[in-house]
N, C-alpha and C positions, 0 to 999 in steps of 0.2 A: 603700245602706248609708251611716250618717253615722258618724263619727268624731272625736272630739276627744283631743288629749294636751296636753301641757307634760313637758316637757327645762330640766332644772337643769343649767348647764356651769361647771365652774368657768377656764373661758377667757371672753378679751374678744369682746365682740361680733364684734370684727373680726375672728379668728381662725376662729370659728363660722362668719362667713358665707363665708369665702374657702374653708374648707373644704367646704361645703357648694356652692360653684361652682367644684371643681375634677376636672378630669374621671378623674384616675386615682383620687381618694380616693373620688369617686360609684361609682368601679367595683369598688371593693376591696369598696365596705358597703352597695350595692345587694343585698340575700338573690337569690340564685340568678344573679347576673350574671356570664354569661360573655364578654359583650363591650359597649362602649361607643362609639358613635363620635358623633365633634363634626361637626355638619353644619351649623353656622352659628352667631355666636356663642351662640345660649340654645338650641339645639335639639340632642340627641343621637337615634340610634338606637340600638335597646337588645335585646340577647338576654339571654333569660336561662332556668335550668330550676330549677323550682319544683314541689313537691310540696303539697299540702296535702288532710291524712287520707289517703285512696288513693286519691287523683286527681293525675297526676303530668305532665308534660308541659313541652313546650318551648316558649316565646310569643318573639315579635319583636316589635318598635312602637318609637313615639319617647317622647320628655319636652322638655316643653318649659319654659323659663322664663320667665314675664310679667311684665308690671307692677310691674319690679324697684324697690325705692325702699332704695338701697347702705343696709345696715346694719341696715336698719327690716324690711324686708316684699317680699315676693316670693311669686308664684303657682305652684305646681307641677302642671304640669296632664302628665297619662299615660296613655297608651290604646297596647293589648297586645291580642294573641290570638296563640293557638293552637288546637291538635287538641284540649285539654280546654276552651275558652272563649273568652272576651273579657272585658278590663276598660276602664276606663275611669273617670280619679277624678280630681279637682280639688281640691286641698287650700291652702289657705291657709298661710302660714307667716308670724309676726311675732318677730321680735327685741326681746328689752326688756335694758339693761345693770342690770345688780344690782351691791351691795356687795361681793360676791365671783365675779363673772363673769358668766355671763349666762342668759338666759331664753327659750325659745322656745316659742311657742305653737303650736299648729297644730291645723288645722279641716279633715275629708275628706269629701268625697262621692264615693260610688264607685259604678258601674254595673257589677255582676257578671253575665252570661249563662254561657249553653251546661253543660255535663259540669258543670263546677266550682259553679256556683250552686245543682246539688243538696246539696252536703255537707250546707246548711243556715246560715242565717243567723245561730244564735247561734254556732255555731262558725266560720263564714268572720269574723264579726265578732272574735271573742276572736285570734283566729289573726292578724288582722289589725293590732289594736293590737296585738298582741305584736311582729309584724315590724316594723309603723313604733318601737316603741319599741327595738327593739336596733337598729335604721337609725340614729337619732338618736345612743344612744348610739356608737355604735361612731365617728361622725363626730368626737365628742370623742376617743375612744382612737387616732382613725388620725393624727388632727392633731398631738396630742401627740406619738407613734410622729416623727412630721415632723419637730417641731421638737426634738425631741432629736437626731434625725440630722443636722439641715443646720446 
C-alpha cells in the first residue's frame, strides 16, 4: 500500500520536528498507543490496540528513526504484528518552512499481512490516511498544548 499526504502547521519548523522526536508527545498521538519505550536514541518499542472495521487487536514492534538531516528530513521506518496481522511501512518525512510555519511532506509504503489485510485495500488505504493525517495533526495540537504550559 503506497501513501502520500502533506501537514500545513502553523509552527516553525523547529517546533514540528522536536515534537515529532519527542517520546512522550509520540506517545500521547501514536492512534492506539498504549506504551512507548526509548531503546536507543532513534529506536522505540511500541504497543499499541487498534481496531480497524471489525478487526481488533493488540500489536508490539519498534520505530525506528533514520537518516535524520535536523530540520529537513528523516525516515520513519515501523514494523508491528499481532494476533490480527503484521505491518510493516516506510515512510518518508520532509520539512519545508513556509511564510506562516511550516510544511511536511510525507511518502508511505506499507506491507499489510494476515486477519487485517482482508478488510480490503480501499478501505485499509482510506483508514490509513485518515490515521496518519490526525497523527500529524494532533503533533501540532500536542505541542502547542506544551508550549502553553511550560
Amino acid at each position: 500500500m503506497e501513501l502520500k499526504g502533506k501537514t500545513e502547521f502553523k509552527q516553525p519548523v523547529e517546533v514540528i520536528w522536536n515534537a515529532l522526536h519527542d517520546p512522550e508527545i509520540l506517545k500521547e498521538i501514536i492512534p492506539g498507543c498504549k506504551e512507548l519505550k526509548l531503546v536507543s536514541e532513534n529506536e522505540y518499542e511500541v504497543s499499541m490496540k487498534l481496531g480497524v472495521a471489525a478487526v481488533k487487536g493488540e500489536y508490539s514492534g519498534k520505530v525506528k528513526l533514520e537518516e535524520k538531516e535536523k530540520y529537513h528530513y528523516y525516515i520513519f521506518n515501523a514494523e508491528g504484528s499481532g494476533s490480527p496481522g503484521h505491518v510493516n511501512a516506510k515512510m518518508d518525512c520532509k520539512l519545508y518552512p513556509t511564510e506562516n510555519g511550516c510544511v511536511l511532506e510525507w511518502d508511505c509504503n506499507a506491507e499489510i499481512g494476515g486477519m487485517i489485510a482482508s478488510v480490503g485495500s480501499r478501505v485499509l488505504s482510506g483508514i490509513a490516511k485518515f490515521m496518519a493525517g490526525k497523527f500529524f495533526k494532533d503533533v501540532e495540537k500536542v505541542s502547542l498544548k506544551n508550549t502553553v504550559t511550560n
